[in-house]
N, C-alpha and C positions, 0 to 999 in steps of 0.2 A: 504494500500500500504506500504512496508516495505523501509528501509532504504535507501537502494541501491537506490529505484526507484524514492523516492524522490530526492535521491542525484543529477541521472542522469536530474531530472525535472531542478532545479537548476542550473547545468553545463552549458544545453541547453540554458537555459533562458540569463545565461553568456555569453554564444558565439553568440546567437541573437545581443547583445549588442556591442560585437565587432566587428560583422560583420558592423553591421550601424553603428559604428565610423570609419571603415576602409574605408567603400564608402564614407560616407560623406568627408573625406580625398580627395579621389580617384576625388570626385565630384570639391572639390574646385580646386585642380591639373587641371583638364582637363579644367574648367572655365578660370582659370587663361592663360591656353595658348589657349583657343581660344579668350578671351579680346586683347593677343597678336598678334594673329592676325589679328584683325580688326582693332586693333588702329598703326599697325606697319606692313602694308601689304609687305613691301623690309624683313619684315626677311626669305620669301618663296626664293627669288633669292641668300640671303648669304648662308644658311643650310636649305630650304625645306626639302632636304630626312628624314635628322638628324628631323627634327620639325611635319614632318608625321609620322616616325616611333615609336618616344617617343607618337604620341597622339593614335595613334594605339594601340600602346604596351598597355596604361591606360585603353581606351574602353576594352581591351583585359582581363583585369584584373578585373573589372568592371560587365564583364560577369560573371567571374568564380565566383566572390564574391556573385552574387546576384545568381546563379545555388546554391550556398551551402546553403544562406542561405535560399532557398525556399525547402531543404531538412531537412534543421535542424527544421524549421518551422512544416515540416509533421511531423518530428517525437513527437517535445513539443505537437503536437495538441494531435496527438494519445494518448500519457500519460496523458495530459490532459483531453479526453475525458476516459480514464479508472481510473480516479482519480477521476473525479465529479460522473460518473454513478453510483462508489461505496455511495456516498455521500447522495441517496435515490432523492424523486421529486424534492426540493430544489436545490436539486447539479446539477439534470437535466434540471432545466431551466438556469440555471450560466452558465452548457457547451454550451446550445444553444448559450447563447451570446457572449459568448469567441469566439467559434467555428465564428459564423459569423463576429464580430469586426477581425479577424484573416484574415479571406477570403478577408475583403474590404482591408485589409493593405495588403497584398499579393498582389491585383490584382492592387493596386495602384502601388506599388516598380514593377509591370512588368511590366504598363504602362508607366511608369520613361525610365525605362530599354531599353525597344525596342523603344520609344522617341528619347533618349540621342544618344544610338546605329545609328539610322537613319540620326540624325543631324549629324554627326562624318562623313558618308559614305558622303552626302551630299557635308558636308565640303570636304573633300578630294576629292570629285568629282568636284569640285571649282576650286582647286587648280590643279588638273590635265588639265581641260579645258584651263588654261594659258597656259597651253607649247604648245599646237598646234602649229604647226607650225614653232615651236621654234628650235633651235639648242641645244642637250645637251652632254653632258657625258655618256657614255652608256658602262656597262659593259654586254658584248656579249657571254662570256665564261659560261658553267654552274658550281653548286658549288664544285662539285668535279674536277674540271679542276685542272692540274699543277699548273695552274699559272693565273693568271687576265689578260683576255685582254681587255682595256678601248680603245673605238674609237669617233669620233665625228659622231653627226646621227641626224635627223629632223624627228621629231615628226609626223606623218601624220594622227594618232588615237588614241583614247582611248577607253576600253569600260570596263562595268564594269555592273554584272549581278544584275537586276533593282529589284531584289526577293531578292536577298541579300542585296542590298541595302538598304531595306524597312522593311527589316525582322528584329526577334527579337534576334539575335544575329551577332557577326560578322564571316563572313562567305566568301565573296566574297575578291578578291584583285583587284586592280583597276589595269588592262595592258594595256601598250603601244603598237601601233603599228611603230617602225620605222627604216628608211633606211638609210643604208651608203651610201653617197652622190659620194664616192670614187669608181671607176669600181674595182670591182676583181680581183684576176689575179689568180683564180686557174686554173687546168688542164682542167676544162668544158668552158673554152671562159671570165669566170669574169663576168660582169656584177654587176649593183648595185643589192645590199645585204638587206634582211627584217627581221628585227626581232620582237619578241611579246615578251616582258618585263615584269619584272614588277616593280613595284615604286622604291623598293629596290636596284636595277639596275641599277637606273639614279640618275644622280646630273645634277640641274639644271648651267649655266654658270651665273657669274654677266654679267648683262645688257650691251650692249656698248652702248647703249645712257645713263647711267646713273653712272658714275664711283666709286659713292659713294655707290654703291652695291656690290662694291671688298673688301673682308677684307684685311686688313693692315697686312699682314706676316710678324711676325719678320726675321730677319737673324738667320739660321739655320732651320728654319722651314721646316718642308719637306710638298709637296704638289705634287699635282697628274695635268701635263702641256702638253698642247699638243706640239709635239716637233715641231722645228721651220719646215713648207714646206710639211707636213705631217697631218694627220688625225688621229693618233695615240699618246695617250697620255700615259705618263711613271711615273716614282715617281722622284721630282727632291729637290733639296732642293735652298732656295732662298738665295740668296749670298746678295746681295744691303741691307741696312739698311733700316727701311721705306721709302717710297713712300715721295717725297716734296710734290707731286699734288695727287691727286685720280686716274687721266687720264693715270700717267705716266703707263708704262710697267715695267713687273718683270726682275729681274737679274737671273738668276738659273743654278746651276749645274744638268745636270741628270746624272741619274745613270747607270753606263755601259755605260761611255759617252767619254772615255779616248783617250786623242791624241797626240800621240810623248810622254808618259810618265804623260801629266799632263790631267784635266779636263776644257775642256773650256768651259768658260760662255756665257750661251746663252738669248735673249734674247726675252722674250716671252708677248705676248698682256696682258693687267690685265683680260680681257673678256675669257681668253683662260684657266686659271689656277680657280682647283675645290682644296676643301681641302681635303688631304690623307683619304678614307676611311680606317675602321680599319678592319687589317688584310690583310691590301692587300699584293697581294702574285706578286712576278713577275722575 
């Protein structure tokens, strides 16, 4: 085998290495926040979306890392096996065992794989089951819309396909089914409204039996509130200096909110106010 080929054997053998330092990485990350979830089950009601879609994103990465490295695997085998064949009997009983020690490490990292994968769905299947019933924040507009429209809506389903779930990559997205509690008033009579979601969509509200589930907004902070009398939440920014109590209510200016020249503050439930998604448009 000439130069080149051994080089490439080498590279390969290189990037194998990297690859299991970056999952093992990737492994401890995603560890780390589901230990956070179990031992600190109120951080789903501060930032759930934000704390699902970071552990998404990881399984997500996770994948790809272990798809490359079960390509880069075939290819070290192949040279592998046309590097011992040259090597006479000797060399040919070494590829058998290379060849097979390979095969059970492979088929181990995919039983890992679609394991870790399935705990992941699971878990967020967990975590979706608590909102039943729940009231949330729901952005109802699609991504190419003008502008964000965020409304208040109760949860009345979730489902989320049981093959995807279970399978060995991530595949499925967990959807909502829910309604505006508000009658309509388009030109067809109004009526309550149903949408199908998905995770990305919704922000959970902090609890009202529980007020130490509202983060503490500094003044100036902007945040996403449902306007006072309304079902329709806006971008406003919080006026009041922290909170004395947990319980108390927010102070906030919204935006495009102007009256006689000035902005008045209005004042809004702590259970009512989500924090600014990024990017929102309005």
């Amino acid at each position: 085998m000439g130069t080149v080929e051994m080089s490439s054997i080498l590279d390969n053998s290189k990037e194998l290495d990297r690859l299991k330092k970056d999952q093992d990485e990737l492994l401890l990350e995603i560890n780390k926040i589901h230990k956070k979830l179990q031992t600190t089950p109120e951080i789903i009601d501060k930032s759930g979306d934000t704390v699902l879609t970071k552990l998404r994103g990881l399984y997500v990465q996770a994948k790809d890392l272990a798809e490359i490295e079960l390509s880069v695997s075939n290819t070290l085998m192949a040279q592998l096996d046309t590097l011992l064949q040259s090597a006479g009997p000797a060399g040919q009983r070494k590829k058998i065992e290379v060849t097979e020690q390979k095969k059970k490490r492979m088929k181990a990292d995919s039983d890992m794989s679609r394991h870790s994968t399935a705990a992941s769905m699971r878990s967020q299947l967990e975590l979706a089951a608590g909102l039943k019933g729940e009231q949330v924040a729901a952005r109802v507009t699609p991504d190419d819309a003008e502008k964000d429209e965020w409304f208040v809506v109760k949860v009345i389903h979730f489902d989320k396909d049981a093959k995807d779930a279970a399978g060995s990559g991530y595949g499925g997205i967990v959807r909502f089914e829910v309604f505006d509690e508000e009658p309509g008033d388009d030109e067809e009579g109004g009526g309550q409204r149903t949408y199908k979601l998905p995770m990305s969509r919704i922000i959970p509200f902090p609890k009202r039996s529980d007020p130490s589930s509202a983060p503490d907004y500094p003044t100036g902070k902007h945040v996403l509130a449902v306007y006072p009398t309304t079902t329709a939440l806006y971008k406003a920014t919080v006026v009041n200096p922290h909170r004395k109590r947990k319980a108390d209510d927010y102070l906030l200016e919204f935006d495009d909110d102007e009256e006689d020249g000035s902005m008045p503050q209005r004042t809004v439930p702590f259970h009512k106010v989500v924090p600014l998604p990024d990017g929102h448009r309005q």
